[in-house]
Biopython code that builds the backbone (N, CA, C, O; Angstrom):
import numpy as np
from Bio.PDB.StructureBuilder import StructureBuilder

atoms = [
    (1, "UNK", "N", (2.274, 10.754, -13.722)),
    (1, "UNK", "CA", (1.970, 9.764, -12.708)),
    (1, "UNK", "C", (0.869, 10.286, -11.789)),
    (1, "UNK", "O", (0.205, 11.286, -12.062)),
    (2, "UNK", "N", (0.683, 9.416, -10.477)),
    (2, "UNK", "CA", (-0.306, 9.979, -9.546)),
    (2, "UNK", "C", (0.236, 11.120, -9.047)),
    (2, "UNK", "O", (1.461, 11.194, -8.949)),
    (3, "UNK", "N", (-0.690, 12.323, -8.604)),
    (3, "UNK", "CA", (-0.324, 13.570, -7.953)),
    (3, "UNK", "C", (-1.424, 13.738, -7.073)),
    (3, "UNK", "O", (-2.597, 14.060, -7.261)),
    (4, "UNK", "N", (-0.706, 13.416, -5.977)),
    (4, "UNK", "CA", (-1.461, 13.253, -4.095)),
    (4, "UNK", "C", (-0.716, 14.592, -3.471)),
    (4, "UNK", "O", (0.372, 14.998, -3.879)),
    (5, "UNK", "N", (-1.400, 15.141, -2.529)),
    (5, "UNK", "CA", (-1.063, 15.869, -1.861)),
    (5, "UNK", "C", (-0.356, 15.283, -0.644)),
    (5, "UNK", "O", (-1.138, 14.395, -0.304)),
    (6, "UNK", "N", (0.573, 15.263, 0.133)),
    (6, "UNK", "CA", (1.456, 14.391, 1.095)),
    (6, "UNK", "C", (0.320, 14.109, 2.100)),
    (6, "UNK", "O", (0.495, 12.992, 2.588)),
    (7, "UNK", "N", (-0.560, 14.594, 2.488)),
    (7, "UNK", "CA", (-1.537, 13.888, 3.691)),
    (7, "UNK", "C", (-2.608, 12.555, 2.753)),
    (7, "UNK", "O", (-3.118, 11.528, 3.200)),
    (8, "UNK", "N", (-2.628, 13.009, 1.650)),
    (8, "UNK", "CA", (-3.989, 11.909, 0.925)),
    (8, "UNK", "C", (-2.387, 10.986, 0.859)),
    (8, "UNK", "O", (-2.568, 10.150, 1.744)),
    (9, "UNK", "N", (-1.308, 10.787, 0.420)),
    (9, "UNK", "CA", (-0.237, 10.119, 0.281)),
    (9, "UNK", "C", (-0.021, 9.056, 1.757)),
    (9, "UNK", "O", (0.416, 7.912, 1.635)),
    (10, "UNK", "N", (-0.369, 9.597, 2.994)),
    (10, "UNK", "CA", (0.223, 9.211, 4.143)),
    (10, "UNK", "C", (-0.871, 8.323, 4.377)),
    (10, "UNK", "O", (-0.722, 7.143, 4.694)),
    (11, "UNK", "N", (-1.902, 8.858, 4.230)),
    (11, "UNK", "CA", (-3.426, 7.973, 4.215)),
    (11, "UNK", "C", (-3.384, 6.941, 3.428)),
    (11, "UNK", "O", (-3.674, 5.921, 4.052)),
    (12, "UNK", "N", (-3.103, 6.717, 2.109)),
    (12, "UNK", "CA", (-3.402, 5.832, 1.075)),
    (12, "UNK", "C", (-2.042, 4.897, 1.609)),
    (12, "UNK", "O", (-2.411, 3.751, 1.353)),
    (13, "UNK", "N", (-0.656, 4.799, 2.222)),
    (13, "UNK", "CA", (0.323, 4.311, 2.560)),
    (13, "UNK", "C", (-0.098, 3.397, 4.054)),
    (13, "UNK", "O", (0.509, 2.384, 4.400)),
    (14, "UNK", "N", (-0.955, 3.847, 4.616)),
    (14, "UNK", "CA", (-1.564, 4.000, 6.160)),
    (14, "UNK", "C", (-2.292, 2.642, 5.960)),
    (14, "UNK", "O", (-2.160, 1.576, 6.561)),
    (15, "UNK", "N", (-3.351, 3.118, 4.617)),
    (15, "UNK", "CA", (-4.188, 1.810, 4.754)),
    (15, "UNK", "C", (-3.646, 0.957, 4.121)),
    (15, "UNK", "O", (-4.309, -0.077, 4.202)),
    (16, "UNK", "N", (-2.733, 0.834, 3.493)),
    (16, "UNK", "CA", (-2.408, -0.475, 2.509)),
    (16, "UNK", "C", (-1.316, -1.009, 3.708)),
    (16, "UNK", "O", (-1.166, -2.161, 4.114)),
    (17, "UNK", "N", (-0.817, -0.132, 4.007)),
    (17, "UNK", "CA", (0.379, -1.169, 5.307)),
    (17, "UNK", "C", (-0.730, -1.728, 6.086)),
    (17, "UNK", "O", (-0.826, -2.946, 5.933)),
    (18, "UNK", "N", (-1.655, -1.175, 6.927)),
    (18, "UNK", "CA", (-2.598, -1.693, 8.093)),
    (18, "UNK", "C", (-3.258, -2.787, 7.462)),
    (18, "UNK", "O", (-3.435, -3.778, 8.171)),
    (19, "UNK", "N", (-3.662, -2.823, 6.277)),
    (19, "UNK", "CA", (-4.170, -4.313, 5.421)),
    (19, "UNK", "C", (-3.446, -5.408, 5.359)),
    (19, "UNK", "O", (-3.800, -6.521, 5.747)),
    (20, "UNK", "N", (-1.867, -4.963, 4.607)),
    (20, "UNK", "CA", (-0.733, -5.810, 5.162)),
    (20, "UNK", "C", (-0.923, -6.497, 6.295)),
    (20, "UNK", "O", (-1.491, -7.575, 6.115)),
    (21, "UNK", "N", (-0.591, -6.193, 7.597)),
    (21, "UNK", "CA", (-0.691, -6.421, 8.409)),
    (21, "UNK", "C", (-1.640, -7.082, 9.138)),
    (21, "UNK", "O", (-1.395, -7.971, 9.954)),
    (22, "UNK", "N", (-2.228, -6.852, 8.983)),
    (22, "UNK", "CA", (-4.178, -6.840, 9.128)),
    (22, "UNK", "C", (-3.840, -8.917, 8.792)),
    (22, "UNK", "O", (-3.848, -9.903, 9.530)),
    (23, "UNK", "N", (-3.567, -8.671, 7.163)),
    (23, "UNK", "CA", (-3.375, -10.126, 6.539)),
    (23, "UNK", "C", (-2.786, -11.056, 6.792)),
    (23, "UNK", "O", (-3.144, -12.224, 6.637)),
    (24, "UNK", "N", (-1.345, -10.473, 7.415)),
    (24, "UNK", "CA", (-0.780, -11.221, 8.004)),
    (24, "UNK", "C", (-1.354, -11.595, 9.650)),
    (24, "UNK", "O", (-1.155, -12.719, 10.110)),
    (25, "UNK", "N", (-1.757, -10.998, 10.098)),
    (25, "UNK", "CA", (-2.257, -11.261, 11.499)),
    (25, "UNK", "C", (-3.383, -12.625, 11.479)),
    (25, "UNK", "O", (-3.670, -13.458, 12.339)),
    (26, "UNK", "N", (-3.885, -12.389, 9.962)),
    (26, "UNK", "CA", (-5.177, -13.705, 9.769)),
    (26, "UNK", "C", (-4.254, -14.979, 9.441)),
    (26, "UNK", "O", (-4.707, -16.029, 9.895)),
    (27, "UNK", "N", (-3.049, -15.081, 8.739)),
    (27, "UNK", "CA", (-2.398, -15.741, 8.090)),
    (27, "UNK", "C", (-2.241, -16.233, 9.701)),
    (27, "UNK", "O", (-3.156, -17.014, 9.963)),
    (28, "UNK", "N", (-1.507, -16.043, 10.651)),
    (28, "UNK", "CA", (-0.976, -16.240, 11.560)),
    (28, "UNK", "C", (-2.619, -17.286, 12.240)),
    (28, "UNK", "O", (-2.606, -18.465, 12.594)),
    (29, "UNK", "N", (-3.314, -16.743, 12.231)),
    (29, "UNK", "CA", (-4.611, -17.539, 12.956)),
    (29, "UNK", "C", (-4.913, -18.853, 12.323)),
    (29, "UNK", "O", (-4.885, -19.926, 12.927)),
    (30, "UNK", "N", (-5.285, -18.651, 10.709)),
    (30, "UNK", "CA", (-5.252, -19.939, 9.888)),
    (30, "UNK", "C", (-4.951, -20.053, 8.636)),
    (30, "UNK", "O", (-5.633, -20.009, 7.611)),
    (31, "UNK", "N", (-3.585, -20.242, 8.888)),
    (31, "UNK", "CA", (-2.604, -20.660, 7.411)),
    (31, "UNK", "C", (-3.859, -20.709, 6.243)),
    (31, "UNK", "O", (-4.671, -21.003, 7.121)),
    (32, "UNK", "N", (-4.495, -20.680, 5.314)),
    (32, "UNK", "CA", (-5.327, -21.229, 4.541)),
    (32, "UNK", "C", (-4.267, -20.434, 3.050)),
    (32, "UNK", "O", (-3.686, -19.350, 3.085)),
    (33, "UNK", "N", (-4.324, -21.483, 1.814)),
    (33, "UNK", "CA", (-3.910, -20.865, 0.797)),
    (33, "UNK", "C", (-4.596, -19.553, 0.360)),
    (33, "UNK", "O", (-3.872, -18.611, 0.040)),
    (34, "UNK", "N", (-5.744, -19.441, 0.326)),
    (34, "UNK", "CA", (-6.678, -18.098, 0.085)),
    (34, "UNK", "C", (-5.878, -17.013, 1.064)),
    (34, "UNK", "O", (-5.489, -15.911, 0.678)),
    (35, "UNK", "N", (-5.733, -17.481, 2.243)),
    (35, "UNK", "CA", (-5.034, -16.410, 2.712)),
    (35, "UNK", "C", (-3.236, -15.628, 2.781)),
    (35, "UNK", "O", (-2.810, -14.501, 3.032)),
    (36, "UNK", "N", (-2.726, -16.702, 2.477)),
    (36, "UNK", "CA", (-1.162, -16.812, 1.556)),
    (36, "UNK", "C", (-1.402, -15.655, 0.795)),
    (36, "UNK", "O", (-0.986, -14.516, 1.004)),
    (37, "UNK", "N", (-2.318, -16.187, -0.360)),
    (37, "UNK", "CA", (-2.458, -15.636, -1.611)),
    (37, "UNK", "C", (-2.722, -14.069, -1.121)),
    (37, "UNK", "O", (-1.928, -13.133, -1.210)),
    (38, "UNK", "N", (-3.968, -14.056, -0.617)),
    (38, "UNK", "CA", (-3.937, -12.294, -0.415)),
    (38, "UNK", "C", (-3.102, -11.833, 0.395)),
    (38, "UNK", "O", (-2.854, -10.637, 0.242)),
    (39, "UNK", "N", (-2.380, -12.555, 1.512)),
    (39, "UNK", "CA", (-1.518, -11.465, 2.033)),
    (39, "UNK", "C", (-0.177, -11.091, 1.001)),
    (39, "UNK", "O", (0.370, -9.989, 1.057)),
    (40, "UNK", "N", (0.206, -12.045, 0.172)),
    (40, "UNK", "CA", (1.238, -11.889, -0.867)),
    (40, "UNK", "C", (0.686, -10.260, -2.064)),
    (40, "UNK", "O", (1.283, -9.482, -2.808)),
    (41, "UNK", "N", (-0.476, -10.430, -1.696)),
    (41, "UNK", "CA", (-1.342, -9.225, -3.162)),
    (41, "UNK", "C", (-1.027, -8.220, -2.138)),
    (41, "UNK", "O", (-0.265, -7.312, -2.470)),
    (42, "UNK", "N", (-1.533, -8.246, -0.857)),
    (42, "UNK", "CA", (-1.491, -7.209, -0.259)),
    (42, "UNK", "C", (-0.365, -6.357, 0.103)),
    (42, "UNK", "O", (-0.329, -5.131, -0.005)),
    (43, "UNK", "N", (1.055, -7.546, 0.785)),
    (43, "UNK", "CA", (2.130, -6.944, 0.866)),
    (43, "UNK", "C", (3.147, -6.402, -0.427)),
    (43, "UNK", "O", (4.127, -5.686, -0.221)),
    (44, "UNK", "N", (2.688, -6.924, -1.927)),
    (44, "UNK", "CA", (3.433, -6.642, -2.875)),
    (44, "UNK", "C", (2.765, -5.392, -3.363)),
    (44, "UNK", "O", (3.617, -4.781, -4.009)),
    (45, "UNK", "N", (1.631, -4.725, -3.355)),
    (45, "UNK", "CA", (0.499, -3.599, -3.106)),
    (45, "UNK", "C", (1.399, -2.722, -2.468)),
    (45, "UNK", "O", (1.845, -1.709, -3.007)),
    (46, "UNK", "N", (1.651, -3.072, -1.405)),
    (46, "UNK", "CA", (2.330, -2.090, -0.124)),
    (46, "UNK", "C", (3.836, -1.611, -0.944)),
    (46, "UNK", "O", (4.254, -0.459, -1.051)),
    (47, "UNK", "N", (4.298, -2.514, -1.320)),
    (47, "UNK", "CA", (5.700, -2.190, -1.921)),
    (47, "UNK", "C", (5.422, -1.391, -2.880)),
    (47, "UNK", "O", (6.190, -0.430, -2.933)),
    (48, "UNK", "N", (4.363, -1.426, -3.908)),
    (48, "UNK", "CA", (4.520, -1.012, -4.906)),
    (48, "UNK", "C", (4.107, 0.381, -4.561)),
    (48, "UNK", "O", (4.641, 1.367, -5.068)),
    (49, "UNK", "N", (3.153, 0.436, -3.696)),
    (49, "UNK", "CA", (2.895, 2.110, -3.127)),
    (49, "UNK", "C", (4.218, 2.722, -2.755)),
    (49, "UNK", "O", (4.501, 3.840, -3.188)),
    (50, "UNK", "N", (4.898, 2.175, -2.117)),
    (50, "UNK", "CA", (5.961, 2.849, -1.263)),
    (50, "UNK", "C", (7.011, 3.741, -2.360)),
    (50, "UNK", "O", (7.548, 4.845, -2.259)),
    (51, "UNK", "N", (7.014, 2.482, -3.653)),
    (51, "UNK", "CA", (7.931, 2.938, -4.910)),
    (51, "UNK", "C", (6.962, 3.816, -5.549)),
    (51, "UNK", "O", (7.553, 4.701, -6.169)),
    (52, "UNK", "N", (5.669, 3.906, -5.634)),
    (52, "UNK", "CA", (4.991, 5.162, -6.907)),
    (52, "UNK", "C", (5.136, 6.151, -5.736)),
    (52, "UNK", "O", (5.369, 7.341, -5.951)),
    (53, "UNK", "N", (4.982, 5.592, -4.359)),
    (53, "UNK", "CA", (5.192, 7.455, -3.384)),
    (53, "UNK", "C", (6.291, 8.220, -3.937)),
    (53, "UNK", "O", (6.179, 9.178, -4.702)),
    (54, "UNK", "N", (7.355, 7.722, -3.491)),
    (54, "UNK", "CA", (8.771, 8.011, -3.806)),
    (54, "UNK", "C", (9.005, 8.679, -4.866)),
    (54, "UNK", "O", (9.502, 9.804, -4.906)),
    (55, "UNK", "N", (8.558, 7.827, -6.038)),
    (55, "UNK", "CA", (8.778, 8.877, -7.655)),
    (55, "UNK", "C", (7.902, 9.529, -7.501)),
    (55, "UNK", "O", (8.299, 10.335, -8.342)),
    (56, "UNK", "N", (6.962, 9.975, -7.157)),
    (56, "UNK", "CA", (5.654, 10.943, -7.491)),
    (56, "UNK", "C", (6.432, 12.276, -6.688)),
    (56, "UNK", "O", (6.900, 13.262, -7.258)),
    (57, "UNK", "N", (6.428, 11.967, -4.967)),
    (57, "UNK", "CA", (7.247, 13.420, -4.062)),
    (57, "UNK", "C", (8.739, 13.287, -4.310)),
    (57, "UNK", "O", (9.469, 13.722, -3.420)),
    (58, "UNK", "N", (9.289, 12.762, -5.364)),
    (58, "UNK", "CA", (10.990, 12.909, -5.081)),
    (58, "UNK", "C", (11.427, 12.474, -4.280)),
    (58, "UNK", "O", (12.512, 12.971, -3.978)),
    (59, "UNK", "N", (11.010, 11.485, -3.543)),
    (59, "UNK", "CA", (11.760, 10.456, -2.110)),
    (59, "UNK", "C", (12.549, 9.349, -2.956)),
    (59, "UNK", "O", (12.021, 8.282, -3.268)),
    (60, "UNK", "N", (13.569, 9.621, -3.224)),
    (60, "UNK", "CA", (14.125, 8.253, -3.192)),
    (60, "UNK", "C", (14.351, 7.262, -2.671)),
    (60, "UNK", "O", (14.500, 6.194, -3.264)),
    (61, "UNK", "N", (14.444, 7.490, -0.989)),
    (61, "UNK", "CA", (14.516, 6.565, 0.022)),
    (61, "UNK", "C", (13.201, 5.750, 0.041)),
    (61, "UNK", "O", (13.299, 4.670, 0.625)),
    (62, "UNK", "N", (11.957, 6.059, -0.495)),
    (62, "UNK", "CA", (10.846, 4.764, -0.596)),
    (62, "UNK", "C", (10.890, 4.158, -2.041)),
    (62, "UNK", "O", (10.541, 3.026, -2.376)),
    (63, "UNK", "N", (11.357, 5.085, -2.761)),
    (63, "UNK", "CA", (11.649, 3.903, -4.100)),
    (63, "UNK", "C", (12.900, 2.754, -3.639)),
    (63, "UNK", "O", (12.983, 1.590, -4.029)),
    (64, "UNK", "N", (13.632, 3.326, -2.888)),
    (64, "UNK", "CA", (14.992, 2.239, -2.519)),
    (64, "UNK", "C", (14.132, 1.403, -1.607)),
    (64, "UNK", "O", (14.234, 0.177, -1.565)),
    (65, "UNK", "N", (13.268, 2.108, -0.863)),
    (65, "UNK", "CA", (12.324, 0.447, -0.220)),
    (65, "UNK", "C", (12.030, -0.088, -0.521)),
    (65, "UNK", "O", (12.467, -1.218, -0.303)),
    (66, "UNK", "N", (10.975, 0.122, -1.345)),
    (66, "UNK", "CA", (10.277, -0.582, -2.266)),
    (66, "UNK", "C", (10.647, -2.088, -2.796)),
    (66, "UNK", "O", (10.243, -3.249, -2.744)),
    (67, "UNK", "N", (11.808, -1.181, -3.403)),
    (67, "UNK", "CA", (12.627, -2.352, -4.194)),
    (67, "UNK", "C", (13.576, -3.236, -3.474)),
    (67, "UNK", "O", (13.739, -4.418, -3.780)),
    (68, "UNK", "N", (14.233, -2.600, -2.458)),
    (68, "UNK", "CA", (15.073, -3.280, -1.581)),
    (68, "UNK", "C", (14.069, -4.430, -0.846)),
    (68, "UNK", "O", (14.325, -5.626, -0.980)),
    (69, "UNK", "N", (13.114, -4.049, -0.199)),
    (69, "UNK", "CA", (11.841, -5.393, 0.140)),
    (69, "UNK", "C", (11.828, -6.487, -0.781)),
    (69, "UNK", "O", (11.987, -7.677, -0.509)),
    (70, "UNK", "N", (11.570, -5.836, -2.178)),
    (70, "UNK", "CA", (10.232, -7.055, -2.977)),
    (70, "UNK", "C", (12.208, -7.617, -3.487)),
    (70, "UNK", "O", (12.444, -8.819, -3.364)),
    (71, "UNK", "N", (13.101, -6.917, -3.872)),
    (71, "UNK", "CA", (14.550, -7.853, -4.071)),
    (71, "UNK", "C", (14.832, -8.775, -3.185)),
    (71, "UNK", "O", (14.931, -9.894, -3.687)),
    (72, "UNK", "N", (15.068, -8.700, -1.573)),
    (72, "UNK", "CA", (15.329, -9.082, -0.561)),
    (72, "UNK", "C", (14.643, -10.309, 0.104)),
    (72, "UNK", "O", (15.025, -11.205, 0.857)),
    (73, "UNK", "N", (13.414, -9.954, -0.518)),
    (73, "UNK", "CA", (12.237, -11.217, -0.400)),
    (73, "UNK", "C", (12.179, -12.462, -1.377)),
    (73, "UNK", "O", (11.824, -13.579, -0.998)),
    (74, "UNK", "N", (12.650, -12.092, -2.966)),
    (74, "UNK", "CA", (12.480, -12.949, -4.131)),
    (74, "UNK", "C", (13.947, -13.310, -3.609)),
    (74, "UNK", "O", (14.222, -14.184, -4.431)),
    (75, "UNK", "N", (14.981, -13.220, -2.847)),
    (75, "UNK", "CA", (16.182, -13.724, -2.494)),
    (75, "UNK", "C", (16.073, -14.722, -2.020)),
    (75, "UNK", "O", (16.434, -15.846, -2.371)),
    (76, "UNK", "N", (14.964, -13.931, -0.217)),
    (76, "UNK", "CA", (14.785, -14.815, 0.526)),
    (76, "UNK", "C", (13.793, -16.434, -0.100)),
    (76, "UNK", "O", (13.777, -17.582, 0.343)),
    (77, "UNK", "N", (13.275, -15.961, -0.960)),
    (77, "UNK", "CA", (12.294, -17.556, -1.103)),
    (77, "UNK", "C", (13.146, -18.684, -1.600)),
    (77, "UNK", "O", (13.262, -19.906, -1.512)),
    (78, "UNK", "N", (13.814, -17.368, -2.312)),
    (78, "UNK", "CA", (14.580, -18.337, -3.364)),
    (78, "UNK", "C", (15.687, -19.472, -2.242)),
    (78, "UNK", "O", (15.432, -20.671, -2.132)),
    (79, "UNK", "N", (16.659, -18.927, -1.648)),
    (79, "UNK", "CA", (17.080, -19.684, -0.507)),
    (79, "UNK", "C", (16.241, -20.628, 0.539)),
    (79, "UNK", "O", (16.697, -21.761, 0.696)),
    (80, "UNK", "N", (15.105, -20.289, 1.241)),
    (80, "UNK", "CA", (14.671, -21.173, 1.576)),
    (80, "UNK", "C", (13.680, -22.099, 0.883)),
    (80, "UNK", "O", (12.912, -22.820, 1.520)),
    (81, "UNK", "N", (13.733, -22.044, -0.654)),
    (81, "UNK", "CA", (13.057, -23.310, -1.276)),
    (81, "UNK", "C", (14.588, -24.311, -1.769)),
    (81, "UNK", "O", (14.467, -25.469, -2.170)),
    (82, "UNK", "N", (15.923, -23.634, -1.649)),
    (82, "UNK", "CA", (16.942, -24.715, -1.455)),
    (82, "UNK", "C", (17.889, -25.112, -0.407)),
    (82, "UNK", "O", (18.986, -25.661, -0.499)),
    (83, "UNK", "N", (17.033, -24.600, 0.888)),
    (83, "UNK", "CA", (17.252, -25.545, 2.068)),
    (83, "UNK", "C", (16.070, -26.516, 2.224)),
    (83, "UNK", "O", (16.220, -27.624, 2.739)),
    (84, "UNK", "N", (15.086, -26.142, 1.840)),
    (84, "UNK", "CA", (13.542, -27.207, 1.327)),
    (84, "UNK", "C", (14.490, -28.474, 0.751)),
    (84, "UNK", "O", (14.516, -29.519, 1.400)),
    (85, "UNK", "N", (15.230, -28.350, -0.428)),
    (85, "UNK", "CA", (15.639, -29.044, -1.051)),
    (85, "UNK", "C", (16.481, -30.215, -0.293)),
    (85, "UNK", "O", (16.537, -31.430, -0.479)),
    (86, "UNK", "N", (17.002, -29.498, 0.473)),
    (86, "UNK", "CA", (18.231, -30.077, 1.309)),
    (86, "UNK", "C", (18.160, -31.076, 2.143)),
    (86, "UNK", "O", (18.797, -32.062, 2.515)),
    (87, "UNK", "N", (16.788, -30.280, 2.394)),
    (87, "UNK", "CA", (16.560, -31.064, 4.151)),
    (87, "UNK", "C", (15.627, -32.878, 3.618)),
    (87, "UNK", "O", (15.508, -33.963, 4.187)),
    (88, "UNK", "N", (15.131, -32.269, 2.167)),
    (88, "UNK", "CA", (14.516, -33.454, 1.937)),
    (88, "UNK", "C", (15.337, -34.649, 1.392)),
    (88, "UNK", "O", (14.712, -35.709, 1.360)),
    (89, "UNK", "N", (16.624, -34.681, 0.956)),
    (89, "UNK", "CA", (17.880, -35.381, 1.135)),
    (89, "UNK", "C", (17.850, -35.961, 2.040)),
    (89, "UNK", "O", (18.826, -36.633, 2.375)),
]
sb = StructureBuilder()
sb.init_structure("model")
sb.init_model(0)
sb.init_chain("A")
sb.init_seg("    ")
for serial, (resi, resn, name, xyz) in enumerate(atoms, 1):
    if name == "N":
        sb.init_residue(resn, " ", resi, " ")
    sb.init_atom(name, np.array(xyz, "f"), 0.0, 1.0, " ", f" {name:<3s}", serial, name[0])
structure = sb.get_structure()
């Protein structure tokens, strides 16, 4: 797999969260689908770093993030596309 030294690791984690974020902060200014779309690339990016950190230094606790996020999230849509459902009843 990748082999980072823990500071190039903290850096490469640093910028993909601050992009996250970054995306969501634009999302928040103007909803636009283009921007949906990349903040979804960006925050599923972020997850997926958090899980190759984890297996690469032996952290299990960011592989359990990782996955606990992107699980927790495909939960969450899933529930609120069947209160979507509901409300349109």
């Amino acid at each position: 797999m990748v082999s980072l030294d823990i500071s190039t690791w903290s850096l490469v984690i640093f910028v993909a969260q601050a992009l996250s974020l970054l995306t969501v902060l634009f999302l928040m200014a103007k909803p636009f689908i283009k921007t949906i779309l990349i903040t979804i690339i960006f925050w599923i990016t972020s997850q997926i770093l958090f899980i190759v950190y984890g297996y690469d230094t032996g952290q299990i606790g960011f592989v359990i993030l990782g996955l606990f996020n992107l699980i927790a999230s495909i939960i969450a849509a899933f529930a609120q596309v069947g209160q979507d459902d509901e409300e349109e009843e």
